[in-house]
N, C-alpha and C positions, 0 to 999 in steps of 0.2 A: 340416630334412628332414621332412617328411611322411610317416607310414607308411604311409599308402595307395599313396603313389609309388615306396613302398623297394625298390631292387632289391640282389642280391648284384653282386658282380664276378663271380665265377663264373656265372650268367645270361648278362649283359654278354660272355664271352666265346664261350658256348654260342651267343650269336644270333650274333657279327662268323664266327663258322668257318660253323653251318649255313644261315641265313636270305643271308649273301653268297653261301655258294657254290650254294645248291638254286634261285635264280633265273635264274642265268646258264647253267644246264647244260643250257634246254630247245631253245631256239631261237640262242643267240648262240656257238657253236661251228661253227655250220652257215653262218652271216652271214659270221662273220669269215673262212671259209674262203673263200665266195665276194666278198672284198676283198680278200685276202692273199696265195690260196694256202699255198702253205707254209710261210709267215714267220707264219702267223697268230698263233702262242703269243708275240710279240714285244710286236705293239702291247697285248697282254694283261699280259704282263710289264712295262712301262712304266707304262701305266695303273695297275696295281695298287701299284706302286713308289711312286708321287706319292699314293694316294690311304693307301696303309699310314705314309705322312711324318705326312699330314694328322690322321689318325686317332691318332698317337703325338702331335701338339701337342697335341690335343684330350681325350685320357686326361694327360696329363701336367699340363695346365691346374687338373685337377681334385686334383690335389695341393699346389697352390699357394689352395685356395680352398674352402669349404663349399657359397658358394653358388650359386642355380641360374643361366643362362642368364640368364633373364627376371630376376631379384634382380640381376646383373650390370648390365645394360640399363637397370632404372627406377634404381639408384644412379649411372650415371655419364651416363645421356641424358632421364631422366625417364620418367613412366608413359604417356606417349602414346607416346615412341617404342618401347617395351618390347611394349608391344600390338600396335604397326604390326607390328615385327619378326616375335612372334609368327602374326601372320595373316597375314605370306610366309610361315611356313614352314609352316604349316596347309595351306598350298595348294601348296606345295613337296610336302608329303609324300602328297598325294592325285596331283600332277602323275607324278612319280617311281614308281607305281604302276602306272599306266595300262598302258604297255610288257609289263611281266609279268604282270600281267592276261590280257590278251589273246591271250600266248603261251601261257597257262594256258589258257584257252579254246580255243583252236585243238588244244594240245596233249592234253586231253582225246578235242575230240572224234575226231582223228585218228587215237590210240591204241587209244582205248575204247572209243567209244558213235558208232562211222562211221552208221550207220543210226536215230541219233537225231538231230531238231532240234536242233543247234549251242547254240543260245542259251537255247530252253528248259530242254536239261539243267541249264544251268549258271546259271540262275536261283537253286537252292540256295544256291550260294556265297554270293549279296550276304545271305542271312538270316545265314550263320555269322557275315562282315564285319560285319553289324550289331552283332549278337549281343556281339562281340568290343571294338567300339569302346566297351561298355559298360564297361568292364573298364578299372582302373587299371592304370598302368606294372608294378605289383605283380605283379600275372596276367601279363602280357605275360612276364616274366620266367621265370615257371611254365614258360609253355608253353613254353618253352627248352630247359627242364629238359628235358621230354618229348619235343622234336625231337630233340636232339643222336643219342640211339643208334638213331633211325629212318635219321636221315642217315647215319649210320655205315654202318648195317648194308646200307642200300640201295645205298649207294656201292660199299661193299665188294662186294657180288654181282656187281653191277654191272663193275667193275673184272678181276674175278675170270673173268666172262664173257669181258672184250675185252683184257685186257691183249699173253694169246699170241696172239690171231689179226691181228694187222697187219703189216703189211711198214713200220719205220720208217726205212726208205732214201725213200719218201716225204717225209721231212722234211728230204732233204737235198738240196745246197747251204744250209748255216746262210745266213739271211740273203742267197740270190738275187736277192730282191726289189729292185727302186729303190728309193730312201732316197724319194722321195714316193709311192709305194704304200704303204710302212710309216707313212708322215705321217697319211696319209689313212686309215689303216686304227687310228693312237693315235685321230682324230676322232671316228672311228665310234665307238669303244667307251669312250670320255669317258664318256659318260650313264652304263655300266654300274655305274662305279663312286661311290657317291656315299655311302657307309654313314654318314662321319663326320657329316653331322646330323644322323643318330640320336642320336649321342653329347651334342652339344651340349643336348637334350632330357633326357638325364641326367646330365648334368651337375648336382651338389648332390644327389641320389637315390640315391646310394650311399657307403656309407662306404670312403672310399681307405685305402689300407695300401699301406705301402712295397713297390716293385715289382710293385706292381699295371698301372702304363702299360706296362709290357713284356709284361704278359699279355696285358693288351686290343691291344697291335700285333703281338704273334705270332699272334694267336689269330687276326686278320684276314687275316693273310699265309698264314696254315694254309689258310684258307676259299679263297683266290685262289689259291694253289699250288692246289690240289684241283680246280678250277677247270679251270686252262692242264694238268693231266696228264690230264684227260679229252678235253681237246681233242687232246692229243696221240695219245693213243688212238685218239678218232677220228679222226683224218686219215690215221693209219698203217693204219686197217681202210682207208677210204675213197679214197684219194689224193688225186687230180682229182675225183672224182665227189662230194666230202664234201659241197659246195658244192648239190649234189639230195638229199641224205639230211637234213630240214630236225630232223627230232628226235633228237639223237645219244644220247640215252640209250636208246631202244627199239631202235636200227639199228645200234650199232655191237658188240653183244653176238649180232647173228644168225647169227654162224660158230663159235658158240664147237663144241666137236668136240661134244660131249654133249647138246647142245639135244632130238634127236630122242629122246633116253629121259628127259630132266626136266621137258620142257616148257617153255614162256615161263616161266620162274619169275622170267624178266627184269621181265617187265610187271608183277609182284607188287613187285619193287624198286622200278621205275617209279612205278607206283601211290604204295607208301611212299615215294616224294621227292615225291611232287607234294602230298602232303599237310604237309610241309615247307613247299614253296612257299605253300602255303592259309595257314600262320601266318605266315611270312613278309609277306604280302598285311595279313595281321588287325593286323600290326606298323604300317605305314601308316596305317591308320585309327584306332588307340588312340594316335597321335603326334598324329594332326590333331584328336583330343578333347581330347587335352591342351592342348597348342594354345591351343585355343579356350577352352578352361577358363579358361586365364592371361588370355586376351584379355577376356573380359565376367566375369571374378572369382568364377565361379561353379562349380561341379560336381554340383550336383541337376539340371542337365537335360543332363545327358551322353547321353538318348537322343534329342534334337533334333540336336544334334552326332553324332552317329554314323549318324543316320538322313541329312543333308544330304551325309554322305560315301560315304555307301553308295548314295543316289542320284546322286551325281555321276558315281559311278565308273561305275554300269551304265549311267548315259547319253551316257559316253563309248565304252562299250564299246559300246552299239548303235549308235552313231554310225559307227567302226571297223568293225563287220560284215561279212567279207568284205571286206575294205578291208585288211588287216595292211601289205601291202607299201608302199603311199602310207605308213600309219605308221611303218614302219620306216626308209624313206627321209629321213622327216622328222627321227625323232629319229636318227640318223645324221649328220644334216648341220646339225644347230643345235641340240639341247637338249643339248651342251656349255656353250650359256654361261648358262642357268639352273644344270647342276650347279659350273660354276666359279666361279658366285654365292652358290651357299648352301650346297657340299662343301666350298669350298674358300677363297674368300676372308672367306666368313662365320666357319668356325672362326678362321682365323689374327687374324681383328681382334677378337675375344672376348679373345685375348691383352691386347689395347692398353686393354682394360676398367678402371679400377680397382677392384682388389681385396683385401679381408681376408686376411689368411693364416690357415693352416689348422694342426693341430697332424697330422701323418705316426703312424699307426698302426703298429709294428712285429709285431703280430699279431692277433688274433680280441680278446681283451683286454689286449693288450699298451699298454702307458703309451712314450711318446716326449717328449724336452725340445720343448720350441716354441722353434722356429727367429726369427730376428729380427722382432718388428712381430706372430711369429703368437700369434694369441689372446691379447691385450694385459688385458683383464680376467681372464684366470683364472690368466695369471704374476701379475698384479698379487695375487692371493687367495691364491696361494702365499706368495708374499713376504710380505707379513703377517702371515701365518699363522707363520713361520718367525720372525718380526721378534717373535713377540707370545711362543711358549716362551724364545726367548733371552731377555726383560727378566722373564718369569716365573722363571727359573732362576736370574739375577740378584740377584733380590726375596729368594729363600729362600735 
């Protein structure tokens, strides 16, 4: 394990709650409604169910094993294909961006800065993105730390604003929808959920302790629960109309009864998620450093890799310009099977890897037996060790 790459579990769960839930809360509440209707919290709840599965094989992997992904990969396929692998997901994890990106941008400038250039404002961001790709999984971890009680605190306002103003008779008939509008509506929001190859990236990067994979898949399903009770909120403000209200965090707090003597103090919540989202974003690009690191063996030029990611990104966003819907369309109806390539079928075959066992941490420095096969030379250093007072005890 690398210290540069060290992260806690505790980090680890601070990103699957804030960084899953501060990206899907800008624009994709607003989508699913105009696909769903009122069934919308479904195809959310499903999705999130298959990918909270994913994400528990994938934490639970790393109790069976020390080592990382890429160490799995060049032990059981060799170092070429250890690389290939790596340089999908290099481009997985820049691909997987793009979407929230650009909702971030829009969402800005529609919020905030209506009577600025769009694109110029938000020029700042790719220097943070850069800035950030510098930064080992170590930092990435940090800034976790620092998200979690922005998210909280903004959610909570948030929430606080919209929770009494809706009519949740909007949400009924549970399940009116056809069984193929809800088909069609798990499709659409496939791409949202794709966290678990983060994981698979720190995988071997942290040190596991027993019942650690239950925090890391509660902590995900926390993030997605938080998620569909926002949507829920808005729909019960919104009804039919949710579907034109396209940023449900600023629109669906606009009734709360007290507004006229506190002010937007929503937009200052707002604001603190979207800076959320901005690390969330920076997670992306210090995966795709990483990445690349394993792939050309190196880490001294982690600002060539972080500069190729950050220009990728913005020149897919200028690309996009005014364009969102054509993008939305698209990822809606086929980067499903990019994320059921590398969320989903990619962790489950890291199972079929061969691997070392690992020795189970029962606390901070708590000692565990090794389990059968695990840590084969340090039972063996035991044993000797044990082997060698008995024949001293013996002797005397």
């Amino acid at each position: 394990m690398s210290a540069i790459n060290r992260l806690s579990v505790r980090q680890i769960c601070f990103m699957l709650i804030c960084y899953n839930a501060a990206t899907k809360l800008l624009l994709y509440p607003a989508f699913m409604a105009a696909e769903t209707g009122n069934a919308l919290i479904f195809p959310a709840l499903f999705d999130l169910a298959l990918q909270t599965i994913v994400v528990w094989a994938v934490a639970f992997l790393s109790s069976r094993t020390d080592a990382s992904f890429y160490d799995l990969l060049e032990g059981a396929l060799g170092k070429a294909v250890a690389k290939g692998v790596y340089a999908l997901l290099a481009l997985y994890f820049l691909f997987t961006a793009i979407v929230p990106l650009v909702e971030q941008k829009n969402f800005i400038h529609d919020a905030f800065y209506e009577t600025i250039l769009a694109l110029g404002m938000f020029l700042p961001v790719f220097v943070f993105l850069f800035y950030a790709g510098l930064k080992p999984l170590r930092d990435g971890g940090a800034f976790a730390d620092i998200c979690l009680p922005v998210f909280v605190g903004s959610l909570a306002v948030i929430w606080v604003m919209t929770a009494a103003q809706g009519d949740y008779s909007h949400l009924l008939p549970v399940l009116k929808q056809p069984l193929g509008v809800l088909g069609k509506g798990v499709i659409s929001s496939f791409y949202r959920f794709s966290e678990s190859a983060f994981l698979l990236i720190f995988l071997g990067n942290f040190r596991y302790k027993r019942g650690d994979a239950a925090r890391m898949t509660l902590s995900y399903a926390l993030g997605g629960l938080a998620v569909v009770a926002t949507m829920a909120m808005f729909y019960a403000v919104y009804g039919p109309l949710a579907r034109t209200r396209t940023f449900a965090i600023v629109n669906s707090s606009l009734f709360f009864a007290s507004i006229n003597y506190l002010g937007r103090i929503d937009l200052i919540a707002a604001y603190a998620l979207d800076i959320v989202v901005l690390f969330a974003l920076a997670l992306h690009v210090q995966a795709f450093t990483h990445c690349m690191g394993k792939v050309f063996g190196r880490t001294d030029v982690n600002y060539v890799f972080s500069a190729v990611a950050t220009l990728a990104l913005l020149g897919a966003v200028i690309a996009v310009n005014n364009r969102y819907s054509p993008l939305q369309q698209a990822a809606a109806g086929w980067f499903f099977i990019p994320v059921a390539l590398f969320s989903y079928l990619l962790p489950v075959a890291a199972w079929l890897l061969p691997r070392k066992r690992r020795r189970v941490m029962h606390g901070e420095n708590g000692r565990a037996p090794f389990a059968d096969g695990e840590g084969a030379s340090g039972g063996k250093e035991v044993a000797d060790k044990d082997a060698r007072k008995k024949a001293e005890g013996g002797r005397t």
